[in-house]
C-alpha positions as CSV (number, residue, x, y, z in Angstrom):
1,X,-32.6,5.4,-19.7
2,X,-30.7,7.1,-16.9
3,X,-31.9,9.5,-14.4
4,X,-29.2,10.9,-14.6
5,X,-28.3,14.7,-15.9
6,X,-26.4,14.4,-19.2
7,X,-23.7,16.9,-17.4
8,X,-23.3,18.3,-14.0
9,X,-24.0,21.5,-13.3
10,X,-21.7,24.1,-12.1
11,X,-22.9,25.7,-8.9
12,X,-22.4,29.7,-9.1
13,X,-20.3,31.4,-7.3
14,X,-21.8,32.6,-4.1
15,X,-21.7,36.6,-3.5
16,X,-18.8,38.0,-1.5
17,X,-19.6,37.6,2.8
18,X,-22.3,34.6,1.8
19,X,-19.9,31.7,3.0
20,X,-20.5,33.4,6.5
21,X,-23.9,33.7,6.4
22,X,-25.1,30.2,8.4
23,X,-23.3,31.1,11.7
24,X,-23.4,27.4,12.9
25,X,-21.7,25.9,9.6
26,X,-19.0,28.3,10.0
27,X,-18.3,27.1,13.4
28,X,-18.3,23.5,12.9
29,X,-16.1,24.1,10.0
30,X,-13.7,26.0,12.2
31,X,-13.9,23.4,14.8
32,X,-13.5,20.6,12.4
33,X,-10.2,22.8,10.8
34,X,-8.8,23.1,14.6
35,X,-9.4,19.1,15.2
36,X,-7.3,18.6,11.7
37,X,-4.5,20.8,12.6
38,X,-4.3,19.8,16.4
39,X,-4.4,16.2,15.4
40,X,-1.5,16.9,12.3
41,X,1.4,17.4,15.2
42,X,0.5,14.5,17.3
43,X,0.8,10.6,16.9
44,X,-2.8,9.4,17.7
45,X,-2.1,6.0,17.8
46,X,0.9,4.4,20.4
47,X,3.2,2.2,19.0
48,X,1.6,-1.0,20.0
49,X,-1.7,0.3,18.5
50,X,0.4,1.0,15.1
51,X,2.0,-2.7,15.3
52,X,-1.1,-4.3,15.7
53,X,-3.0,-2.2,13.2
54,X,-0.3,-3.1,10.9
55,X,-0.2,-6.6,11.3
56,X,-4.5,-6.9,10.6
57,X,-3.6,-5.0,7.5
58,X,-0.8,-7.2,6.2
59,X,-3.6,-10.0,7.4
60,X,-6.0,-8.8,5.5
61,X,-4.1,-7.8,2.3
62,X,-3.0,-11.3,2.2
63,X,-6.7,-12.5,2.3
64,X,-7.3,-10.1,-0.5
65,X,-4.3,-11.1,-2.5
66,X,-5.2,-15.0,-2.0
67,X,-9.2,-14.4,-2.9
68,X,-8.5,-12.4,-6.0
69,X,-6.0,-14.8,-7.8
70,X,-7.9,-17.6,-6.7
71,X,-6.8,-19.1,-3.5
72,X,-3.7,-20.7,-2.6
73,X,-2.9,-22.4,-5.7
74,X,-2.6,-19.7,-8.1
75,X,-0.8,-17.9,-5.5
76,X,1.9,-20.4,-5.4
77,X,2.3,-20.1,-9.0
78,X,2.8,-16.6,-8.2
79,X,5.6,-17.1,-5.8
């Protein structure tokens, strides 16, 4: 048996001016929006960090590739 709800219950919507009501979660969401959009016209990363990042993911992605069609050999028979 699951503990589980058979369906999920809609939440209601809250009363107009209640979002604002929890001073500190209004802030930390505006802080958190201001973070987003300062970081959305910058490049965090410098190029190097971007190559290297890059290369561990190709890395990686190849490990992933070669583990789920069962190693080398059947990646051969791929190629």
């Amino acid at each position: 048996m699951s503990d589980l709800p058979a369906s999920p219950q809609p939440t209601p919507p809250l009363p107009q001016g209640d979002r604002r009501r929890n001073p500190r979660l209004r802030e930390l969401v505006d802080e958190m929006m201001a973070t987003i959009r300062a970081a959305s016209h910058r490049d965090l990363w410098s190029p190097e960090e971007r190559a290297s990042c890059e290369a561990d993911m190709a890395r990686i992605m190849d490990s992933v590739r070669s583990h789920a069609l069962g190693g080398p050999a059947a990646r051969a028979k791929l190629d």
